[in-house]
C-alpha positions as CSV (number, residue, x, y, z in Angstrom):
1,X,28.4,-181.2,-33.8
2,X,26.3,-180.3,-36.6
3,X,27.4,-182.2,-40.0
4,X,26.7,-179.8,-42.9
5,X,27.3,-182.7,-45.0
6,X,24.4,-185.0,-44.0
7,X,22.3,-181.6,-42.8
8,X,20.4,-179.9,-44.7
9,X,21.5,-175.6,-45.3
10,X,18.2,-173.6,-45.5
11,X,16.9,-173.2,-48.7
12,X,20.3,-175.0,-50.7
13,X,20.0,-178.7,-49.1
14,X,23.3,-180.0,-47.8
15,X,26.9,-178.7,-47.5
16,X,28.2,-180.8,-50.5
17,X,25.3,-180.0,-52.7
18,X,25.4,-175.9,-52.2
19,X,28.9,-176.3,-53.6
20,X,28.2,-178.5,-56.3
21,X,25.6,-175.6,-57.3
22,X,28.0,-173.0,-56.9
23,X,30.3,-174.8,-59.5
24,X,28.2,-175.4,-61.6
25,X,26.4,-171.8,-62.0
26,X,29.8,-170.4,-62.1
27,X,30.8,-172.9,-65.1
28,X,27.5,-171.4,-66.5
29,X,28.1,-167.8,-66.1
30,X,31.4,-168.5,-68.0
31,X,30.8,-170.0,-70.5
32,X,27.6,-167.1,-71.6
33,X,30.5,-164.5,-70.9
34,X,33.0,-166.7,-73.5
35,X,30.2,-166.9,-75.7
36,X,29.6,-163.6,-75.8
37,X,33.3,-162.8,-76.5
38,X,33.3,-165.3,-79.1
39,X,29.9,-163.3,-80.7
40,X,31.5,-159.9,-80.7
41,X,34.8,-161.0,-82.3
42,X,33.1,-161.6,-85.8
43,X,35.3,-158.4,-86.9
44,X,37.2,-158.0,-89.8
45,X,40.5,-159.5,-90.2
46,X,43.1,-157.3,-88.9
47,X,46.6,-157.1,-90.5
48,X,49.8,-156.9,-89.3
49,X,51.5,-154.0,-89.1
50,X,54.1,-153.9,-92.1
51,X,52.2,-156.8,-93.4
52,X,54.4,-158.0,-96.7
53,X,52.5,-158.6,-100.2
54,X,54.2,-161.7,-100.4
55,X,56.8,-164.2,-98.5
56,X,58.9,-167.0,-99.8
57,X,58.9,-170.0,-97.8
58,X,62.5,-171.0,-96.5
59,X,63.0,-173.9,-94.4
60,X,62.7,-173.1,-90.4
61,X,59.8,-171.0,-91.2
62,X,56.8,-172.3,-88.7
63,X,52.7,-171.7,-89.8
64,X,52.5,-169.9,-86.5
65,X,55.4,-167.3,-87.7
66,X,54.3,-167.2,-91.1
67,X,51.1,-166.0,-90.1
68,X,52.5,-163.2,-87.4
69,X,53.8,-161.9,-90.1
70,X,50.4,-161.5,-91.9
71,X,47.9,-160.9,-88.9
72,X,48.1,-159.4,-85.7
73,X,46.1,-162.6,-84.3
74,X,47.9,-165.5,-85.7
75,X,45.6,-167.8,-84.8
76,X,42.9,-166.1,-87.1
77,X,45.4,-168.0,-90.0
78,X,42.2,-170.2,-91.1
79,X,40.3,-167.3,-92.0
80,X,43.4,-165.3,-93.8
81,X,43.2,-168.9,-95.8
82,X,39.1,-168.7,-96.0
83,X,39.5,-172.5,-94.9
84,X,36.2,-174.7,-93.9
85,X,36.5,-177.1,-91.0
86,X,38.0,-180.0,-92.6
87,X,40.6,-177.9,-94.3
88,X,41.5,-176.6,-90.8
89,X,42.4,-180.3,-90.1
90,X,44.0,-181.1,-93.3
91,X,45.6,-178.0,-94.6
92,X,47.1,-177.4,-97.5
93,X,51.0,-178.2,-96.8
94,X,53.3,-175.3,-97.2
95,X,57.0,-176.4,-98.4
96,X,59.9,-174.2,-98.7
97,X,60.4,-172.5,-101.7
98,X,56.4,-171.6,-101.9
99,X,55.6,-168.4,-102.4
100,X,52.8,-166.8,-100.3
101,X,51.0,-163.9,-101.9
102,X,48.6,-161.7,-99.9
103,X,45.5,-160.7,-101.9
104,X,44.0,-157.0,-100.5
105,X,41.6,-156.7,-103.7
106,X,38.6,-158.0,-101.7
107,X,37.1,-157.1,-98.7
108,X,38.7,-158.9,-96.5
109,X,42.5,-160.3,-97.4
110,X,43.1,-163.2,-98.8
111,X,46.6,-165.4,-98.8
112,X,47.2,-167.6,-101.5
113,X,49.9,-169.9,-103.1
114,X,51.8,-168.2,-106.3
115,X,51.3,-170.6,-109.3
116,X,54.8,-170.8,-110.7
117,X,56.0,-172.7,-114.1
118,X,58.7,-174.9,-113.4
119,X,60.6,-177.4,-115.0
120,X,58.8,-180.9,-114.7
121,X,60.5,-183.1,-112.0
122,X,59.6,-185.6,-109.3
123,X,58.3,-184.1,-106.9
124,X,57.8,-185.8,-103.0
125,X,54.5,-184.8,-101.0
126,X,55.9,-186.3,-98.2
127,X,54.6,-184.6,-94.8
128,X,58.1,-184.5,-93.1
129,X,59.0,-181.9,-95.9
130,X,56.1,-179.7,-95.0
131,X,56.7,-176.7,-92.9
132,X,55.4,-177.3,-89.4
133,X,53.1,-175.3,-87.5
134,X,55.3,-174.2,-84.1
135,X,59.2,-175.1,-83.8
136,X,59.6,-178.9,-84.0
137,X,62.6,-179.4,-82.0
138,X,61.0,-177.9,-78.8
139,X,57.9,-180.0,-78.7
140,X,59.7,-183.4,-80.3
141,X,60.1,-184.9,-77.1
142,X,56.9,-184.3,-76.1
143,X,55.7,-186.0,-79.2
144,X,57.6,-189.2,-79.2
145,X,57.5,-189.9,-75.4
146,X,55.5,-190.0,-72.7
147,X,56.3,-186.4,-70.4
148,X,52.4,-187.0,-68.7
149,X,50.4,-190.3,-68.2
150,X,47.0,-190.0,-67.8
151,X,45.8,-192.5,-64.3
152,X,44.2,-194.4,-66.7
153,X,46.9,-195.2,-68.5
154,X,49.0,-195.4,-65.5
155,X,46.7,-198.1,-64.1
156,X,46.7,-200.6,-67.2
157,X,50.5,-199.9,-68.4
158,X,52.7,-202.9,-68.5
159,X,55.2,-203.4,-65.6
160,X,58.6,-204.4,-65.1
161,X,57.9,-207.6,-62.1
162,X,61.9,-208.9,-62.3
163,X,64.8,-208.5,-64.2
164,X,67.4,-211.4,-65.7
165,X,69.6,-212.7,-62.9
166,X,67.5,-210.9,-60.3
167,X,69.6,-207.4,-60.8
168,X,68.4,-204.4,-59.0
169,X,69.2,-202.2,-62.4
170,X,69.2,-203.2,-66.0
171,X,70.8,-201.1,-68.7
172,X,70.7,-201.8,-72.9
173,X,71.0,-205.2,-73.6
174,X,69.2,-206.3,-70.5
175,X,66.2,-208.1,-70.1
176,X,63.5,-208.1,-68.2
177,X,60.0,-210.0,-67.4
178,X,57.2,-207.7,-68.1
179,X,53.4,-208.8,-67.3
180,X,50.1,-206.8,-68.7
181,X,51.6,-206.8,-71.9
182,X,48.7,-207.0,-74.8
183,X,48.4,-207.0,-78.5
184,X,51.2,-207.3,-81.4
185,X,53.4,-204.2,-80.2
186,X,57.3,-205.0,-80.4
187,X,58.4,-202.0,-79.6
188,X,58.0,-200.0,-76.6
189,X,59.1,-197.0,-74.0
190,X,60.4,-197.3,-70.7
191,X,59.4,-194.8,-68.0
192,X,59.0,-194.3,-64.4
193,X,56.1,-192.4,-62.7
194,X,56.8,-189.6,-60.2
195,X,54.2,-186.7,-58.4
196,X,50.7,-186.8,-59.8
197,X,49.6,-184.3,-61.5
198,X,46.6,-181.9,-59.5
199,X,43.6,-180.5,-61.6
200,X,43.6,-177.1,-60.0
201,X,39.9,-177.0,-60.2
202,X,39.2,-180.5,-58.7
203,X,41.9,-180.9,-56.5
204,X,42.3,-184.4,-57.9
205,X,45.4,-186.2,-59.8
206,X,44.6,-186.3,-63.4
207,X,47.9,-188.0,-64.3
208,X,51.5,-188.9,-63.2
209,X,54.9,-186.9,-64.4
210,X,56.3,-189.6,-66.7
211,X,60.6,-190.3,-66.1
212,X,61.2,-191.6,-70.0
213,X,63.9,-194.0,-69.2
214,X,64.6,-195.6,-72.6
215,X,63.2,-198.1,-75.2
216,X,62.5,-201.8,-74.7
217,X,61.8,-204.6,-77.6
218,X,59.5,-207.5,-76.7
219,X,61.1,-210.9,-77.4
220,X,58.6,-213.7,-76.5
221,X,54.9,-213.3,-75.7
222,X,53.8,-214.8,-72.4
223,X,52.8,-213.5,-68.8
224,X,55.3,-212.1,-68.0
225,X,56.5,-211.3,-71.2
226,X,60.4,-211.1,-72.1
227,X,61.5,-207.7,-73.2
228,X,64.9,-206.8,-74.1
229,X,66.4,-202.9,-73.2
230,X,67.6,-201.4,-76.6
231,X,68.4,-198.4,-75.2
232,X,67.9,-196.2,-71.4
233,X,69.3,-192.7,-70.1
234,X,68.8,-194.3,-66.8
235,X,68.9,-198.1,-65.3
236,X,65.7,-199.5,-65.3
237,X,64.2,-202.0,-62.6
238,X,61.3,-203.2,-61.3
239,X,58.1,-201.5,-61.2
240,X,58.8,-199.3,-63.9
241,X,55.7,-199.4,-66.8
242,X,56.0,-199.9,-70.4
243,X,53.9,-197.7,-73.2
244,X,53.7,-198.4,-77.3
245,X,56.6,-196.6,-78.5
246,X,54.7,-193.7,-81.0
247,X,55.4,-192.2,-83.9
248,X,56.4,-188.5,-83.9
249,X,54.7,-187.0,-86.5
250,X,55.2,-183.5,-87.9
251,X,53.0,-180.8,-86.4
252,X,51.4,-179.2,-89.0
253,X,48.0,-178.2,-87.8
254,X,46.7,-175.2,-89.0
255,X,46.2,-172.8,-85.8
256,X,42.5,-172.1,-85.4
257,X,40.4,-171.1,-82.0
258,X,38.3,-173.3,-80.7
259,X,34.6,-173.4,-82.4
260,X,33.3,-173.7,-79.1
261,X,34.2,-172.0,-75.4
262,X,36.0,-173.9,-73.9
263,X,38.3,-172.7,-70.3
264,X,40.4,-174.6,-68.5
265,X,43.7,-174.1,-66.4
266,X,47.4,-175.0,-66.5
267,X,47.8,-178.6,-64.7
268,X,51.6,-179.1,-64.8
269,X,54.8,-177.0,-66.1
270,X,57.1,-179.5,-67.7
271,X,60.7,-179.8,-65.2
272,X,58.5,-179.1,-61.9
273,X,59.8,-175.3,-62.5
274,X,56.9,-172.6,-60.5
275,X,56.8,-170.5,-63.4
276,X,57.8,-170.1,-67.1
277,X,58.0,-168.1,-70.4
278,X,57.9,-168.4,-74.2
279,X,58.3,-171.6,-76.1
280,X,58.0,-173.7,-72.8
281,X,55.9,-176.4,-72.6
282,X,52.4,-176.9,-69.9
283,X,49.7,-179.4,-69.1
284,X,46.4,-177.9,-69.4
285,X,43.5,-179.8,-67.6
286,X,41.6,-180.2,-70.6
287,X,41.4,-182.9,-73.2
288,X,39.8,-184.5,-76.1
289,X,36.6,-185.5,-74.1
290,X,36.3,-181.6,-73.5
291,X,36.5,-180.2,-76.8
292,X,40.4,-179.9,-77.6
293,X,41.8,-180.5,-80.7
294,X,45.4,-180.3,-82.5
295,X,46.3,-176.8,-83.4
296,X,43.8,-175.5,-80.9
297,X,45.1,-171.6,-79.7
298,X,44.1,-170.6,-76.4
299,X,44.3,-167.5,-74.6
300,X,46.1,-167.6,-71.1
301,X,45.1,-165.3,-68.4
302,X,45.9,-164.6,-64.9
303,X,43.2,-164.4,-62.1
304,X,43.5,-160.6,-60.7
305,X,42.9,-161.4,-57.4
306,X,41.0,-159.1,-54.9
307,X,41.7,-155.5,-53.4
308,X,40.5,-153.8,-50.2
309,X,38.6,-150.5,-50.5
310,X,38.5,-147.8,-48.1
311,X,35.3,-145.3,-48.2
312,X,35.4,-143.5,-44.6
313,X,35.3,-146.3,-42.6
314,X,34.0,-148.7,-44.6
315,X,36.0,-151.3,-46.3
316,X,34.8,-154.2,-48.7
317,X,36.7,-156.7,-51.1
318,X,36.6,-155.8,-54.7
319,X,37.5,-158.7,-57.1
320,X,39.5,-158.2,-60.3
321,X,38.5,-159.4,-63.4
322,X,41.2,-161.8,-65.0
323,X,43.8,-160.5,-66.9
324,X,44.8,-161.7,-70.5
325,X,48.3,-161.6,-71.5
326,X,49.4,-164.5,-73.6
327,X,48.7,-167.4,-76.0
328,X,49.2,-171.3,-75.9
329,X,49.2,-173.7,-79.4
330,X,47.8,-177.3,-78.2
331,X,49.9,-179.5,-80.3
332,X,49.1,-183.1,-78.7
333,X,46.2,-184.1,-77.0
334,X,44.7,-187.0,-74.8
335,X,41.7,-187.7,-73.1
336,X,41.6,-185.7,-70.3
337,X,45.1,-183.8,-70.8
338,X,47.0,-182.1,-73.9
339,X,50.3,-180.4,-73.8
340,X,50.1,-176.9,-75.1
341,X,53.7,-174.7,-76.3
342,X,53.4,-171.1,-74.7
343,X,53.7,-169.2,-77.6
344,X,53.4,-165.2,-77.0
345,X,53.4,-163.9,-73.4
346,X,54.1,-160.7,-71.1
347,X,54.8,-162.5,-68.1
348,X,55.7,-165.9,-66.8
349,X,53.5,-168.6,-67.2
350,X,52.0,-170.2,-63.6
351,X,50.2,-173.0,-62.2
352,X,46.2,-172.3,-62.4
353,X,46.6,-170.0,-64.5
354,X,43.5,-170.0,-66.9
355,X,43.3,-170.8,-70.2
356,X,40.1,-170.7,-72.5
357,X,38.8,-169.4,-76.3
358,X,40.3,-166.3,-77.6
């Protein structure tokens, strides 16, 4: 039998290296079409519908929902702002009780801050008193424990290798032996990986579903080291890994598209569920290395598959161009991964679905 692999295909060398072309003049093609999309979207801002003159800031009020209520493409909020690149990623905070005024005078609308005399008083610039940019208590969890582990970070977390007394399960005020344990960190998060997670494109496991099982304080250095449970929503044993606990910060990015095209897929929906809808949280395959940043806003689409036509008797396979119909906010990101909040969509939210610059 004829190996494709090791044989060369007339006029495109082996099997393995015709499809490695393939992907990579399709990744080409791509990225001149998002390119172009990019250069033709140097329009005017466009306003929403009923936009107000001004808005008070209360508290619940989000950046994203402020700036619906502004523009009919939220993520535009930057411009609405006139904000360079390093304001994008240090905005101006926004605390209740602000009032936002929208400036029409110009050619394009500008939002600014009213300047209002007040009474002298201490005032605290503190960030957890800034408005965030998408709903807080939704994506909380996702900021102060692990729901994905990248395989690299799989592959060098500490592990459980036996508990006090030789139990099967420990619970709080446990302790347990952990070895791989490096640097100064005290405290830390328990978890337990399940399934990997695929890269639809590659086929290959990007990372592991993360189980967060509780908290864990380090006691005495050593190899292993001794580690005492503070807390656990489940009993932990042996084999489960360890992560630096981390802090969660306040999301308050300003949303902005990417500067760049950039396309990718959804990797994971978070609860193993097929499909899902507004305010739920995916993995896209995508990460720092590729271009992501905080705040990012991507557009989602779904591939439109292909349809038969008929002429006579003549049939052929006509292939639909993807359809858009939603937007995600990246609010955490890691090397190769990032967690993005579906934020407006017409219809659920899938696996391999893509995702790239609006």
């Amino acid at each position: 039998m004829l190996d494709f692999d090791k044989n060369p295909v007339p006029g495109l060398g082996t099997l393995r290296e015709a499809k490695m072309m393939i992907r990579i003049i399709s990744a080409l093609l791509l990225s001149l079409s998002t390119a172009c999309a990019l250069a033709q979207d140097a329009k005017p801002l466009q306003l929403a519908d009923n936009a107000p003159d001004r808005h008070t800031v209360v508290p619940g009020d989000t950046l994203w929902g402020i700036s619906g209520k502004f523009l009919r493409e939220p993520y535009r909020w930057p411009e609405l702002w006139r904000m360079n690149k390093e304001q994008i990623k240090n905005p101006h905070r926004i605390y209740p009780g602000q009032v936002l005024v929208l400036d029409r005078s110009g050619a394009d609308p500008q939002l600014r801050i009213e300047t209002v005399k007040v009474e002298p008083k201490v005032h605290s610039e503190q960030l957890s008193q800034a408005i965030p940019s998408i709903p807080q208590n939704i994506i909380e969890p996702f900021l102060s424990r692990p729901q994905v582990l990248e395989e690299d970070g799989l592959k060098d977390a500490p592990k459980i290798v036996a508990t006090q007394e030789d139990r099967v399960y420990i619970g709080p005020g446990g302790r347990v032996y952990v070895s791989g344990m490096k640097g100064d960190v005290k405290l830390w998060q328990v978890f337990r990986p399940t399934k990997p997670v695929i890269d639809p494109e590659t086929k290959e496991p990007i990372g592991h579903e993360a189980f967060y099982l509780g908290t864990a304080k380090q006691v005495a250095e050593g190899d292993p080291a001794t580690v005492d449970i503070i807390s656990a929503v489940q009993e932990i044993g042996v084999n489960d890994r360890l992560i630096p606990s981390p802090r969660a910060d306040i999301v308050n990015y300003a949303p902005h598209r990417p500067s760049k095209p950039i396309q990718g897929q959804v990797a994971a929906i978070y609860g193993g569920v097929k499909e899902t809808g507004r305010h739920s949280i995916v993995t896209l395959n995508r990460g720092k290395r590729d271009g992501i940043e905080n705040g990012h806003v991507l557009a989602i689409y779904r591939n439109g598959g292909e349809r038969v036509y008929r002429d006579g008797n003549e049939t052929s396979n006509i292939k639909l161009p993807p359809e858009r119909y939603g937007l995600v906010f990246v609010f955490r990101v890691f090397d190769r991964i990032s967690y993005a909040l579906v934020m407006d969509v017409s219809r659920p939210v899938v696996v391999s679905d893509i995702v790239r610059t609006p």
